[in-house]
PASEVO-734705 format. One line per field, with one value per atom (N, C-alpha, C): atom name; residue in one letter; y, x, z; chain; residue number from 1. Coordinates in Angstrom, 2 decimals, always signed. Last residue first. Layout:
atome (CA, ...)
residu (A, ...)
c2 (Y, ...)
c1 (X, ...)
c3 (Z, ...)
chaine (A, ...)
num (NUM, ...)
END
This chain:
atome (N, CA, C, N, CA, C, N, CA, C, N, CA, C, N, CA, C, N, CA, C, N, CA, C, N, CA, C, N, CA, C, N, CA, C, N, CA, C, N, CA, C, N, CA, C, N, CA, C, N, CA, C, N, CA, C, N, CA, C, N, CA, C, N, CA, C, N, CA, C, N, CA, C, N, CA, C, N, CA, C, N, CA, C, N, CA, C, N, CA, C, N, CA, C, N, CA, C, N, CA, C, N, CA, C, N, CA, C, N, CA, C, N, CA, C, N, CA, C, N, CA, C, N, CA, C, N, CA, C, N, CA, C, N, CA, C, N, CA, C, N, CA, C, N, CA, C, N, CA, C, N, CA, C, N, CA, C, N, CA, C, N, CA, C, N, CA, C, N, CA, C, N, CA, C, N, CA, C, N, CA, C, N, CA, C, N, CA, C, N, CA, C, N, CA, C, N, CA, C, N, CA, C, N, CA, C, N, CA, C, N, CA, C, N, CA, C, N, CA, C, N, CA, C, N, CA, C, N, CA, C, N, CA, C, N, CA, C, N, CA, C, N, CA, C, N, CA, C, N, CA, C, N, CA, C, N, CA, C, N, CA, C, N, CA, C, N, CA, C, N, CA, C, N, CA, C, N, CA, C, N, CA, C, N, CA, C, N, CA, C, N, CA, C, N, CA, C, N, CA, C, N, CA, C, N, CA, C, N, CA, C, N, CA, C, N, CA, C, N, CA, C, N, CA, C, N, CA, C, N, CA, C, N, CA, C, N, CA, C, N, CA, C, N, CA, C, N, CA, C, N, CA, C, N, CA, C)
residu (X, X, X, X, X, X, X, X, X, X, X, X, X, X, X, X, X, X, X, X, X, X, X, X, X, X, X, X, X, X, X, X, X, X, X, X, X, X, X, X, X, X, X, X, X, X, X, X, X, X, X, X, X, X, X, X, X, X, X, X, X, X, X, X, X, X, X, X, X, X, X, X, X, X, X, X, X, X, X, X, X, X, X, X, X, X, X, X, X, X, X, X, X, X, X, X, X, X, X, X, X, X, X, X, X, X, X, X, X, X, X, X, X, X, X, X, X, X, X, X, X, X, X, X, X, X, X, X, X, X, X, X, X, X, X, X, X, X, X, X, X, X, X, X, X, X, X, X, X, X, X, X, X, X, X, X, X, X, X, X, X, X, X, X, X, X, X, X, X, X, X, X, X, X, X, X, X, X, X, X, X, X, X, X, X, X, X, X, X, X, X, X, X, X, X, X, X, X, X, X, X, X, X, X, X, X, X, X, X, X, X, X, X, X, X, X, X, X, X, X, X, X, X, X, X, X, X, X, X, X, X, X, X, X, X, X, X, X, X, X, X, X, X, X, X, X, X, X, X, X, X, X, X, X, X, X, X, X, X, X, X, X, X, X, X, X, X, X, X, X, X, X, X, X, X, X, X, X, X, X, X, X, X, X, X, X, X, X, X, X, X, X, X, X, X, X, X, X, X, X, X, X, X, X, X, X)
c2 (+2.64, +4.00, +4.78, -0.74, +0.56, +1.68, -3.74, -2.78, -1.98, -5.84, -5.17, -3.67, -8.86, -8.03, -6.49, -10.47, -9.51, -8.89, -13.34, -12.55, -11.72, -14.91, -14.40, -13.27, -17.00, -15.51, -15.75, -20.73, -19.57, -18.27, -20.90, -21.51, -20.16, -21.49, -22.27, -21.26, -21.42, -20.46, -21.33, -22.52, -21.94, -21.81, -22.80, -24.19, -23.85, -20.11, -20.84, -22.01, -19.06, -18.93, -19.96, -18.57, -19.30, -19.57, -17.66, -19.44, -19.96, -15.13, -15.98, -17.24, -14.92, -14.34, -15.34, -14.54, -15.37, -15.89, -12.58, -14.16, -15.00, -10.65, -11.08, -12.29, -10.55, -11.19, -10.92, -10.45, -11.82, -11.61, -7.80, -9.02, -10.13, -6.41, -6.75, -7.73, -7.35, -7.37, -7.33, -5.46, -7.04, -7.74, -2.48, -3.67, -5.33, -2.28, -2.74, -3.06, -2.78, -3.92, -4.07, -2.34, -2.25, -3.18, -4.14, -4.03, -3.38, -4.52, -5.09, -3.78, -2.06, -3.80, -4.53, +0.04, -0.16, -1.54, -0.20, -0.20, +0.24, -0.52, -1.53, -1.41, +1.93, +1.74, +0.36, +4.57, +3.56, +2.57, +7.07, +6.86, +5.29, +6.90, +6.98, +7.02, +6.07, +5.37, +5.68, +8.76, +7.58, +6.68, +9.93, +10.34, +9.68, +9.40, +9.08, +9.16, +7.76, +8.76, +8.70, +5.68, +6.79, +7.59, +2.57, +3.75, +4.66, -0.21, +0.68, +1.55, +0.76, -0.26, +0.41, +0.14, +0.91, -0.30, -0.53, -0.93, -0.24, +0.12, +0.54, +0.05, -2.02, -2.00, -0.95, -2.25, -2.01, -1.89, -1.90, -2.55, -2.60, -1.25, -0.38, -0.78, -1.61, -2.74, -1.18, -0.14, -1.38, -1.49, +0.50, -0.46, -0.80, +1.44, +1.21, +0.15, +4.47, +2.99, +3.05, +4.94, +5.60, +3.84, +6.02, +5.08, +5.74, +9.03, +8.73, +6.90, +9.64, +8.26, +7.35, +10.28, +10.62, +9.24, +10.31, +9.95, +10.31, +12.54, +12.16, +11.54, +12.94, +13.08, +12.34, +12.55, +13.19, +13.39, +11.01, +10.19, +11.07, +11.50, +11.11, +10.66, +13.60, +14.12, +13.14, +11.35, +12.06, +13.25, +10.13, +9.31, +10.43, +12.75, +12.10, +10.99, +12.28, +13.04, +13.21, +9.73, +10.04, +11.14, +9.79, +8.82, +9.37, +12.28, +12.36, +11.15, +10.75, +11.67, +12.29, +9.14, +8.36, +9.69, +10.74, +9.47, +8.87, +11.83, +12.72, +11.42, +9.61, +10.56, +11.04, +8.68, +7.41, +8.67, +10.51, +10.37, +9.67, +10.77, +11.48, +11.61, +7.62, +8.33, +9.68, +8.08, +7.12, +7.66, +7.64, +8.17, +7.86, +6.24, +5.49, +6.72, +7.06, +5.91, +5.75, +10.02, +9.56, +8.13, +10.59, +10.44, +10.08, +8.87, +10.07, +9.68, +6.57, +7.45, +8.61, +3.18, +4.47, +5.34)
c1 (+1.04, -0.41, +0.57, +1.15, +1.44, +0.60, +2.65, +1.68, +1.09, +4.96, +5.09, +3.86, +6.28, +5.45, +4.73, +9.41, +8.54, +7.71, +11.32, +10.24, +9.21, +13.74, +12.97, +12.34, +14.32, +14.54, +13.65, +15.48, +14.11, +14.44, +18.77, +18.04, +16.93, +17.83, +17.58, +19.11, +15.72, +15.94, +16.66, +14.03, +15.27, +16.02, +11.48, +12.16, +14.30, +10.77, +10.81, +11.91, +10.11, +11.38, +11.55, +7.13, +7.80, +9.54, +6.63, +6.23, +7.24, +7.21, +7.68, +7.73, +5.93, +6.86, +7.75, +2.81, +3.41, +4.87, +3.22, +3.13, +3.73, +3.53, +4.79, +4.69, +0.80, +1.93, +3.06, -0.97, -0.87, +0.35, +0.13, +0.04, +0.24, -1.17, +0.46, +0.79, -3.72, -3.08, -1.28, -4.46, -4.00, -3.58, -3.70, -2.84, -3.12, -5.92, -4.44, -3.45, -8.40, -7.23, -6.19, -7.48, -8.04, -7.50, -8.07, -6.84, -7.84, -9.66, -9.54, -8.61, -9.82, -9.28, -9.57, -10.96, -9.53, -8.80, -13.47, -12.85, -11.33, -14.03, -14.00, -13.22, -14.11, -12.85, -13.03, -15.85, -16.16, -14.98, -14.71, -15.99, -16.53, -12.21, -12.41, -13.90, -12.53, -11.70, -12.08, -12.81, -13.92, -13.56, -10.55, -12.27, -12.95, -8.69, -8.79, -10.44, -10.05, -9.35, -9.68, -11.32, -10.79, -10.38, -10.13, -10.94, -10.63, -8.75, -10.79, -11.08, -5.77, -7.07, -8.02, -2.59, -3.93, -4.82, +0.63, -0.74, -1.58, +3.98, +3.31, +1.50, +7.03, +5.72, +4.57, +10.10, +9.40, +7.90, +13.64, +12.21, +11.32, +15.67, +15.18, +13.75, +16.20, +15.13, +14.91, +16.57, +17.84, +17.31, +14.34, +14.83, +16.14, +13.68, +12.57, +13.62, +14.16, +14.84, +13.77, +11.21, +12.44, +13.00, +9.55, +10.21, +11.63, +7.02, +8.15, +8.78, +5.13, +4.61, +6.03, +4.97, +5.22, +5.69, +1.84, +3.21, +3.77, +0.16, +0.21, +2.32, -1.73, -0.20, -0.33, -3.73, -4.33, -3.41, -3.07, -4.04, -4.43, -1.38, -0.92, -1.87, -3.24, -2.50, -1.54, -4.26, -5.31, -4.34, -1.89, -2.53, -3.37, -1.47, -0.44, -1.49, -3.55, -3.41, -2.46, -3.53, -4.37, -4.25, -0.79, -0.93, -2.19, -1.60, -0.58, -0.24, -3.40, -3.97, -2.77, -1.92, -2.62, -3.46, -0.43, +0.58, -0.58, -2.00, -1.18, -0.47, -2.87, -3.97, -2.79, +0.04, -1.01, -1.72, -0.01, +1.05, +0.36, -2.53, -2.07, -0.84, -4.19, -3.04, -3.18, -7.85, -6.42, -5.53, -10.75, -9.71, -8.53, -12.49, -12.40, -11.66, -11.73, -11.01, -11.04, -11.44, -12.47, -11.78, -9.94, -11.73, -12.29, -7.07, -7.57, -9.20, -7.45, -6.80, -7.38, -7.61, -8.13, -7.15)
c3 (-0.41, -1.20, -1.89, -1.27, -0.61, -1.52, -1.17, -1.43, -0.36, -2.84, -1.68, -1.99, -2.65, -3.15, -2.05, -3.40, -2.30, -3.00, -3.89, -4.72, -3.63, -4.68, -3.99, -4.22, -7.24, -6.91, -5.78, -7.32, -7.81, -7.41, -7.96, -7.28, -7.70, -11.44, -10.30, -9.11, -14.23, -13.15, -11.89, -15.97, -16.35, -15.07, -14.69, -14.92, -15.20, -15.22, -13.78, -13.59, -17.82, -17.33, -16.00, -17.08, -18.69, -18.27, -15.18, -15.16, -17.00, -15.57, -14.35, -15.07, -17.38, -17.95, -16.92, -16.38, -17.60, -17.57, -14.71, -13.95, -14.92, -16.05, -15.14, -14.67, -17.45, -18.27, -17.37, -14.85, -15.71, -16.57, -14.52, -13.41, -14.66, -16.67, -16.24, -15.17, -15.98, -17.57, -17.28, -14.00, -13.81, -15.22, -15.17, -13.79, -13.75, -17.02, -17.10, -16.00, -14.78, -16.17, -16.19, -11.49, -12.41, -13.56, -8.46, -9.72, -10.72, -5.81, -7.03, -7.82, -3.48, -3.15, -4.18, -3.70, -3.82, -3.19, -3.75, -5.25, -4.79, -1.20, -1.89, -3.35, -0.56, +0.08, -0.83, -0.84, -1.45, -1.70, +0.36, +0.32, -0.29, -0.22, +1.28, +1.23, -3.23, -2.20, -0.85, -3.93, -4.25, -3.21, -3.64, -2.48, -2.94, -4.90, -3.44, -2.79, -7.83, -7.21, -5.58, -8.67, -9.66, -9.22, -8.04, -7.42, -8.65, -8.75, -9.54, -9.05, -8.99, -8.02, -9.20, -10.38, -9.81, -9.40, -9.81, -10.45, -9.46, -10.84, -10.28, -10.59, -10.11, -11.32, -10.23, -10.56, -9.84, -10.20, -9.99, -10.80, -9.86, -8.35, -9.08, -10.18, -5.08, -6.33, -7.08, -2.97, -3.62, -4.50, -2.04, -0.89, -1.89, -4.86, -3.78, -3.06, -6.98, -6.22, -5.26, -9.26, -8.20, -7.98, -11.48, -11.01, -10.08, -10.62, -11.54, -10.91, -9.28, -10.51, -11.09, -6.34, -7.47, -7.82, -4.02, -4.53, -5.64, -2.09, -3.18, -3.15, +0.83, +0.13, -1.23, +2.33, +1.31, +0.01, +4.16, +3.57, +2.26, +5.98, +5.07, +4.04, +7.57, +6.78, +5.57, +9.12, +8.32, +7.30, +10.10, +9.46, +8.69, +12.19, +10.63, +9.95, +13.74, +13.32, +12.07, +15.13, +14.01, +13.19, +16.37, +15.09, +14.30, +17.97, +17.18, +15.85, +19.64, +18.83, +17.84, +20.84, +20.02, +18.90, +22.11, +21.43, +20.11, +23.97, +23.30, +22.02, +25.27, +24.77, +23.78, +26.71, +25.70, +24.69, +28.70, +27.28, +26.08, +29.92, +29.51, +28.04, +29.85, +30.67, +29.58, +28.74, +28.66, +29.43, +30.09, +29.63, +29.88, +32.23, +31.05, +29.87, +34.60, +34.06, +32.59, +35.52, +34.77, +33.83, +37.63, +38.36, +37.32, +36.38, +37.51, +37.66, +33.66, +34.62, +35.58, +32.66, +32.90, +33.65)
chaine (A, A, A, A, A, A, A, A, A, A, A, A, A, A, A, A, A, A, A, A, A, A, A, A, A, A, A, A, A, A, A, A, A, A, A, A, A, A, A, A, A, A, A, A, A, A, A, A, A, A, A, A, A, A, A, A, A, A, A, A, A, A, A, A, A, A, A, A, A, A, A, A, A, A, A, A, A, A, A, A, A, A, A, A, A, A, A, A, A, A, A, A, A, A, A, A, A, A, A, A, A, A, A, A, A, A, A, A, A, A, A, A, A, A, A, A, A, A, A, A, A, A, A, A, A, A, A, A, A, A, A, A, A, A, A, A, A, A, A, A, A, A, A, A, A, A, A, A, A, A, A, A, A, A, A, A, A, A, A, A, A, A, A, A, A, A, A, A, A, A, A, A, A, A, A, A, A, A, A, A, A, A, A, A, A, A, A, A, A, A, A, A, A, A, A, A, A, A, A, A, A, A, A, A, A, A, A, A, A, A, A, A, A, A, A, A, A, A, A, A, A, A, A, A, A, A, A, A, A, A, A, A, A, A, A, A, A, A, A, A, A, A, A, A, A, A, A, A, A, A, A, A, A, A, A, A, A, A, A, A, A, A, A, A, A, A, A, A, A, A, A, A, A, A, A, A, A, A, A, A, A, A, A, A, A, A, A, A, A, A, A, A, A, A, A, A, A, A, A, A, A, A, A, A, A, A)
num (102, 102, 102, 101, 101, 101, 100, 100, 100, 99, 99, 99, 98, 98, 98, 97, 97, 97, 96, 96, 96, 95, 95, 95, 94, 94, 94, 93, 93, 93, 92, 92, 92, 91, 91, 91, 90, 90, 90, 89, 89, 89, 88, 88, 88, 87, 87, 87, 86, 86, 86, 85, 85, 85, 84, 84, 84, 83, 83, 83, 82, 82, 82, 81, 81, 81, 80, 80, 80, 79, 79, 79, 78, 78, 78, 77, 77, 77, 76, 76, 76, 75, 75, 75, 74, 74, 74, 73, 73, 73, 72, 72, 72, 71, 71, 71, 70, 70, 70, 69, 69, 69, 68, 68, 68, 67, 67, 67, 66, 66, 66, 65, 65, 65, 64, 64, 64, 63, 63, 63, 62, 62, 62, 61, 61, 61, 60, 60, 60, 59, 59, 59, 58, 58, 58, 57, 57, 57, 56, 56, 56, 55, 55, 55, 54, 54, 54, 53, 53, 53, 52, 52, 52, 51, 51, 51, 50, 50, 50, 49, 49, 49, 48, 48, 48, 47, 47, 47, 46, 46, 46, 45, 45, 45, 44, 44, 44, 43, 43, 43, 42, 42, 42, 41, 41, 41, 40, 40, 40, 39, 39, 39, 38, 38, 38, 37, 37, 37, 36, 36, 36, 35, 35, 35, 34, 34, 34, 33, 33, 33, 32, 32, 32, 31, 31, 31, 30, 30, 30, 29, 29, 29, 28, 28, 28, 27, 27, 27, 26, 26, 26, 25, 25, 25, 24, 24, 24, 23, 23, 23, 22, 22, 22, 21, 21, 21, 20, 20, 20, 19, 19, 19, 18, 18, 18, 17, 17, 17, 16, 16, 16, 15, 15, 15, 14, 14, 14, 13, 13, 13, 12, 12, 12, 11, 11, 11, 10, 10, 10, 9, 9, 9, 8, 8, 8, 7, 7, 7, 6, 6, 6, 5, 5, 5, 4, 4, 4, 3, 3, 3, 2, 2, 2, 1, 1, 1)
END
């Protein structure tokens, strides 16, 4: 706490934490572009949807963005395929980052 009313934060903390929410509620509305870009070095790259149909289903119904729609897991399964068919080929195995993001 701080000064006569503890259960308020320091001063910097208040300012520090209302500045994360405050970008957080502005990154939440940003849109990405679809195009394939470099990501870290890795020009491959697979983009997959969820079941929301759009953000405001999502901030209202946050579950349909924790399952894949089809065709995302349709590509899932044939990279997995594609993995396991080659695996044995492969030595030493790739390291492999999955990496999910808005």
């Amino acid at each position: 706490g701080h000064g006569d009313m503890p259960w308020l934060p320091a001063p910097e903390l208040d300012a520090n934490l209302r500045q994360i929410v405050s970008h957080a509620k502005d990154v939440l509305w940003r849109s990405l572009s679809e195009e394939p870009q470099d990501i870290g070095g890795f020009a491959q790259h697979f983009v997959l949807r969820s079941q929301s149909a759009d953000r405001a289903e999502y901030i209202n119904n946050p579950k349909t963005g924790e399952v894949l729609d089809g065709p995302s897991m349709e590509l899932v399964d044939s990279i997995r395929e594609r993995l396991h068919a080659t695996m044995e080929e492969i030595s030493p195995l790739p390291f492999v980052q999955v990496v999910v993001s808005d």
